[in-house]
PDB file of N, CA, C, O and CB in Angstrom:
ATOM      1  N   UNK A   1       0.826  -1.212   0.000  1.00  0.00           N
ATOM      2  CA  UNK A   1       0.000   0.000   0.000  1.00  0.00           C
ATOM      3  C   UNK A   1       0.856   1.255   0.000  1.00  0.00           C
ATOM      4  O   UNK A   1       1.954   1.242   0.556  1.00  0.00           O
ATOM      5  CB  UNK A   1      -0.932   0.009   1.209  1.00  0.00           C
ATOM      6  N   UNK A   2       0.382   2.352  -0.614  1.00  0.00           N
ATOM      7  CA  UNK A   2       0.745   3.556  -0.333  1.00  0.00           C
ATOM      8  C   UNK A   2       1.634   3.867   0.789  1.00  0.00           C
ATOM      9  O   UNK A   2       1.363   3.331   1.864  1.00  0.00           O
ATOM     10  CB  UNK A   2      -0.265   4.163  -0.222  1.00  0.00           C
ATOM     11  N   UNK A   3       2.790   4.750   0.710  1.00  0.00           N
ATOM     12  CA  UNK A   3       3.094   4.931   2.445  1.00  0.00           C
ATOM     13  C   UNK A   3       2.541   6.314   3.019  1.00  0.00           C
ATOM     14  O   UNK A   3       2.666   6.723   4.173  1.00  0.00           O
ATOM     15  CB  UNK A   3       4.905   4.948   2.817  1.00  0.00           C
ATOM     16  N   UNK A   4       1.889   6.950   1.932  1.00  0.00           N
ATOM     17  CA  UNK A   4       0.825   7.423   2.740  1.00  0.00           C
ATOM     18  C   UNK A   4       0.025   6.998   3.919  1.00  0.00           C
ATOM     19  O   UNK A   4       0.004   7.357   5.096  1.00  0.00           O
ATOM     20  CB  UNK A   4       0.128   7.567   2.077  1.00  0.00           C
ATOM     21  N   UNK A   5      -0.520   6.259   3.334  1.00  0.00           N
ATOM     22  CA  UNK A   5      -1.882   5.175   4.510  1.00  0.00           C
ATOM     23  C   UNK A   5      -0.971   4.775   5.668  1.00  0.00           C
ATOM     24  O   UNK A   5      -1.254   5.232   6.776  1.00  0.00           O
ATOM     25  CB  UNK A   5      -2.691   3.232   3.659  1.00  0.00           C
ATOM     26  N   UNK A   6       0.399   3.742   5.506  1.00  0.00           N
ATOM     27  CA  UNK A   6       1.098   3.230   6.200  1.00  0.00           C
ATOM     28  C   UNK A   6       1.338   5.014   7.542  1.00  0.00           C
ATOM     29  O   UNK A   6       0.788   5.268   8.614  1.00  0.00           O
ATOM     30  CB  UNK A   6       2.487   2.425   5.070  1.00  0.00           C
ATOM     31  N   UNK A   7       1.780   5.348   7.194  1.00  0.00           N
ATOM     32  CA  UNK A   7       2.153   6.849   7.998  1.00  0.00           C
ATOM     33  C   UNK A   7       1.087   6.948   9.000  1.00  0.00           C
ATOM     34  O   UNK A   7       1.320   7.095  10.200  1.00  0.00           O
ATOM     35  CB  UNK A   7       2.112   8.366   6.959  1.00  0.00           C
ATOM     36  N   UNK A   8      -0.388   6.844   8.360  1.00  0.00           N
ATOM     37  CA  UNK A   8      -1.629   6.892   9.405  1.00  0.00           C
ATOM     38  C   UNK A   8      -1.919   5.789  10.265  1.00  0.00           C
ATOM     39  O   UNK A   8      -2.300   4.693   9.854  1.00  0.00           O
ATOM     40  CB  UNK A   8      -2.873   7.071   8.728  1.00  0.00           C
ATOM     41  N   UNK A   9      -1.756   6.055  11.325  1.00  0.00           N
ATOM     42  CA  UNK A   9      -1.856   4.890  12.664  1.00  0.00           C
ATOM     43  C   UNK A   9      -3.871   4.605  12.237  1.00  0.00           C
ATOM     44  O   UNK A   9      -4.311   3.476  12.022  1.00  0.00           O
ATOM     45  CB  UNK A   9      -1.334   5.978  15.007  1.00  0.00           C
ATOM     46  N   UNK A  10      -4.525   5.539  12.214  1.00  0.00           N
ATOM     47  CA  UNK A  10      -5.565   5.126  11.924  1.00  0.00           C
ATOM     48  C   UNK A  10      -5.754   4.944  10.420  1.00  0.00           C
ATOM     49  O   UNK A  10      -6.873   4.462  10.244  1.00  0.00           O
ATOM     50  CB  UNK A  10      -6.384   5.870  12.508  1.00  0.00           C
ATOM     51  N   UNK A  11      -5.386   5.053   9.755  1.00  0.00           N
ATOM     52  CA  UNK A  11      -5.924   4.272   8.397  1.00  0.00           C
ATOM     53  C   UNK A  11      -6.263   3.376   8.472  1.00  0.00           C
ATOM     54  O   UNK A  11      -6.346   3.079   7.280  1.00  0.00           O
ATOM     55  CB  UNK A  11      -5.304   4.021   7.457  1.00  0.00           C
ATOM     56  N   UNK A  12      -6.694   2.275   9.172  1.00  0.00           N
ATOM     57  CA  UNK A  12      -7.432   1.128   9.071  1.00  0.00           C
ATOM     58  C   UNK A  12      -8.566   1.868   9.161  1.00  0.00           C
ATOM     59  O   UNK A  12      -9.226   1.186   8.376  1.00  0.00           O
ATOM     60  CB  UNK A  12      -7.223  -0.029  10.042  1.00  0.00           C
ATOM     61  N   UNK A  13      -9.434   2.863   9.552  1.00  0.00           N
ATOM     62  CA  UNK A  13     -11.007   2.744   9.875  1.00  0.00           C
ATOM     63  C   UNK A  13     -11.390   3.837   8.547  1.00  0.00           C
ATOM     64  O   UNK A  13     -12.505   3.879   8.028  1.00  0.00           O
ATOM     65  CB  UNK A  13     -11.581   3.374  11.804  1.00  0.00           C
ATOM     66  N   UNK A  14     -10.311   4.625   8.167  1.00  0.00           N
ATOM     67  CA  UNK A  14     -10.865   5.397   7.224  1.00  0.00           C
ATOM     68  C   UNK A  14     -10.554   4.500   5.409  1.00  0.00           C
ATOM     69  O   UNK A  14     -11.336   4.579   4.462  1.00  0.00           O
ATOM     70  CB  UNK A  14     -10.039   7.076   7.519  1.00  0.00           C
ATOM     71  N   UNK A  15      -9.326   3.792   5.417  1.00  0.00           N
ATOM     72  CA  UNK A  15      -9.250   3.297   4.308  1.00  0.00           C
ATOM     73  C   UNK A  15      -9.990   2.529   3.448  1.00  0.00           C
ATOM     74  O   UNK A  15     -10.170   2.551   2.231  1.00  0.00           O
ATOM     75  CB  UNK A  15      -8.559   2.915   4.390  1.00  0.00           C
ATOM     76  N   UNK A  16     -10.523   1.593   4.680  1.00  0.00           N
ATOM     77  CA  UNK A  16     -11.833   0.941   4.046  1.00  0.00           C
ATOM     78  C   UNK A  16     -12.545   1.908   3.317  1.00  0.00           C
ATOM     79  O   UNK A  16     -12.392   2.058   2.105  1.00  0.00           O
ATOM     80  CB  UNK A  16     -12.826   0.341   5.088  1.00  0.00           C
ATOM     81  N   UNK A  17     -13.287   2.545   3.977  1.00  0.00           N
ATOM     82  CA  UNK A  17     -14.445   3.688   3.404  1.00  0.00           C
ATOM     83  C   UNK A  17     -13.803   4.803   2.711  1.00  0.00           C
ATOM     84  O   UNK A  17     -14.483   5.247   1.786  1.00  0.00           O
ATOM     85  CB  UNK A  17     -15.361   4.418   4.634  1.00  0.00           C
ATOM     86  N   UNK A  18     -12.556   5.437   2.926  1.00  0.00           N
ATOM     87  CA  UNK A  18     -12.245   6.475   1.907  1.00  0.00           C
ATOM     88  C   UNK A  18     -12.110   5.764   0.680  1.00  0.00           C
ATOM     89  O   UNK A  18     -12.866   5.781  -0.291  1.00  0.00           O
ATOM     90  CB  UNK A  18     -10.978   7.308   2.202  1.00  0.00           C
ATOM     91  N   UNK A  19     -10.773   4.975   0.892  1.00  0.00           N
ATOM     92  CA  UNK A  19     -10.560   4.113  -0.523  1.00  0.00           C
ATOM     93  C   UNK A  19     -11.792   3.769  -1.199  1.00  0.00           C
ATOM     94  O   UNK A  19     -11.972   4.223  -2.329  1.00  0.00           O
ATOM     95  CB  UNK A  19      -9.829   2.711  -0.299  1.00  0.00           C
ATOM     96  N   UNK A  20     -12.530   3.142  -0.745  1.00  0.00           N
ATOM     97  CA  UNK A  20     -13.209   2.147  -1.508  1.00  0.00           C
ATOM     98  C   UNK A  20     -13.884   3.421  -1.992  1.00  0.00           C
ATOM     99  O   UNK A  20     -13.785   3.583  -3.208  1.00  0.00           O
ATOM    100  CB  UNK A  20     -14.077   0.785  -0.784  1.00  0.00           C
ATOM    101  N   UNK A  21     -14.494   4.287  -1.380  1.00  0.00           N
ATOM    102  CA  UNK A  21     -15.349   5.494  -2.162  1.00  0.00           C
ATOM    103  C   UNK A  21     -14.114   6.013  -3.210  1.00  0.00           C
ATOM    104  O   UNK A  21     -14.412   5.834  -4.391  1.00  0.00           O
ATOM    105  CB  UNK A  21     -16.001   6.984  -0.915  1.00  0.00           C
ATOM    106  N   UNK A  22     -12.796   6.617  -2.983  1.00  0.00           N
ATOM    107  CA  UNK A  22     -11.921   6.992  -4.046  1.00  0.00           C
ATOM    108  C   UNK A  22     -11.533   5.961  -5.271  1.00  0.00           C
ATOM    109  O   UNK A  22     -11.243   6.186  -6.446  1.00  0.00           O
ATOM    110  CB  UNK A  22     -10.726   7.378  -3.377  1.00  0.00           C
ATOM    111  N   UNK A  23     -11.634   4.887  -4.611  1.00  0.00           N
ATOM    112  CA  UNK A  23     -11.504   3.232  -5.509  1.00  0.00           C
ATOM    113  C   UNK A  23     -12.576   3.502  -6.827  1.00  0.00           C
ATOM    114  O   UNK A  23     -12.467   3.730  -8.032  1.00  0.00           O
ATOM    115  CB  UNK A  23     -12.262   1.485  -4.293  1.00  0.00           C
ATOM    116  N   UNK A  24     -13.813   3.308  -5.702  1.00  0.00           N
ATOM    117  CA  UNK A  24     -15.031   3.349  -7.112  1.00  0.00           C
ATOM    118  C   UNK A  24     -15.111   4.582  -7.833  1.00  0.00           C
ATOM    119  O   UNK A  24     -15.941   4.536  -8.742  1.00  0.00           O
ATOM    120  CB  UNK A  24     -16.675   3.151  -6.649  1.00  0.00           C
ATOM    121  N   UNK A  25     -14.460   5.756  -7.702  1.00  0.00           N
ATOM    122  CA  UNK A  25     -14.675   6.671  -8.597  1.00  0.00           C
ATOM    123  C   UNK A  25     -13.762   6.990  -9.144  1.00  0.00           C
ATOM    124  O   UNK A  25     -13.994   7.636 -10.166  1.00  0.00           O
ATOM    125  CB  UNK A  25     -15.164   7.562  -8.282  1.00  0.00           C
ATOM    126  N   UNK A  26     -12.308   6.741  -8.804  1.00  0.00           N
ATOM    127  CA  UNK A  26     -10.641   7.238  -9.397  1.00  0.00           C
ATOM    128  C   UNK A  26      -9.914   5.506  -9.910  1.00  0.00           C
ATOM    129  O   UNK A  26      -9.028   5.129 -10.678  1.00  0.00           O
ATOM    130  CB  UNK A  26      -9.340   8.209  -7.563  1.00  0.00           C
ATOM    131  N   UNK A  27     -10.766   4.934  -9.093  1.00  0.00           N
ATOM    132  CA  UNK A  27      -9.950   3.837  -9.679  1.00  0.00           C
ATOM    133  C   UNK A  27      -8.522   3.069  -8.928  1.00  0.00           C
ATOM    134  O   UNK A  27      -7.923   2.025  -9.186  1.00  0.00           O
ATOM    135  CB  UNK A  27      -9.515   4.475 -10.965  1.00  0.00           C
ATOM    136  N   UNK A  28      -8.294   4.310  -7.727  1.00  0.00           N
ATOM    137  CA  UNK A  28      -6.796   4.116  -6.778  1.00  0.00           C
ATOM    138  C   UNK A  28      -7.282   5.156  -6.079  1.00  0.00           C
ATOM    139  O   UNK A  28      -8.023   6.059  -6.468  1.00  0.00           O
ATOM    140  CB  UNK A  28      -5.028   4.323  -7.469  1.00  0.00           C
ATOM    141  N   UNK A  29      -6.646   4.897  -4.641  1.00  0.00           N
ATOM    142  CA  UNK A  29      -6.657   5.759  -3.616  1.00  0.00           C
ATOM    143  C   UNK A  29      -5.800   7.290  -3.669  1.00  0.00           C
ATOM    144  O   UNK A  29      -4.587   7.223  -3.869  1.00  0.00           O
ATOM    145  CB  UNK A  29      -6.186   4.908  -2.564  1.00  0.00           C
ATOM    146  N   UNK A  30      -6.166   8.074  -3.566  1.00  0.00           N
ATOM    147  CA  UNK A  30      -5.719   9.441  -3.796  1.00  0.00           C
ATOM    148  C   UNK A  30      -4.534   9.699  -3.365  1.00  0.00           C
ATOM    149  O   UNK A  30      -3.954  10.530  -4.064  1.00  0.00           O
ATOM    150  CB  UNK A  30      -6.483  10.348  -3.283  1.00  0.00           C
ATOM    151  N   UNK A  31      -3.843   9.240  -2.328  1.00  0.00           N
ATOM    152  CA  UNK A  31      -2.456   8.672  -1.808  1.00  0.00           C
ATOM    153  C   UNK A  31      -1.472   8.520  -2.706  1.00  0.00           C
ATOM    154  O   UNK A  31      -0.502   9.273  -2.783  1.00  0.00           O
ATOM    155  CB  UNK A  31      -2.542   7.407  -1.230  1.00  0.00           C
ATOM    156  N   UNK A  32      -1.713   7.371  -3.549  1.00  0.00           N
ATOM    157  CA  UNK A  32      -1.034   7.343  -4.762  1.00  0.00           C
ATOM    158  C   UNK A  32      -0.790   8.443  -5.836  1.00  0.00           C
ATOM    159  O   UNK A  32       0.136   8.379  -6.645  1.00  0.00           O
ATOM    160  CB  UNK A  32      -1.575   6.482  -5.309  1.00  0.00           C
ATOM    161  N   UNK A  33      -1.461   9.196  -5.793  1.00  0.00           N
ATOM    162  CA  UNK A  33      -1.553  10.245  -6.476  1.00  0.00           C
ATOM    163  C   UNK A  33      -0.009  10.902  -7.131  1.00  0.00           C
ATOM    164  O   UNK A  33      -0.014  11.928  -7.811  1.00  0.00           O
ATOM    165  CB  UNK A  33      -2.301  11.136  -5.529  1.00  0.00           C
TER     166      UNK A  33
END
């Protein structure tokens, strides 16, 4: 994964739900960017 996400101690509760909302509309998590 990104080391964005990795950096966030909480990214587990938002990644699910950000990603997957940035997933279904970008295709990749904005992180990657």
């Amino acid at each position: 994964p990104p080391k964005a996400i990795r950096q966030h101690e909480g990214y587990q509760e938002y990644s699910r739900i950000e990603i997957d909302q940035m997933m279904g509309r970008a295709g990749r998590p904005p992180f990657d960017t």
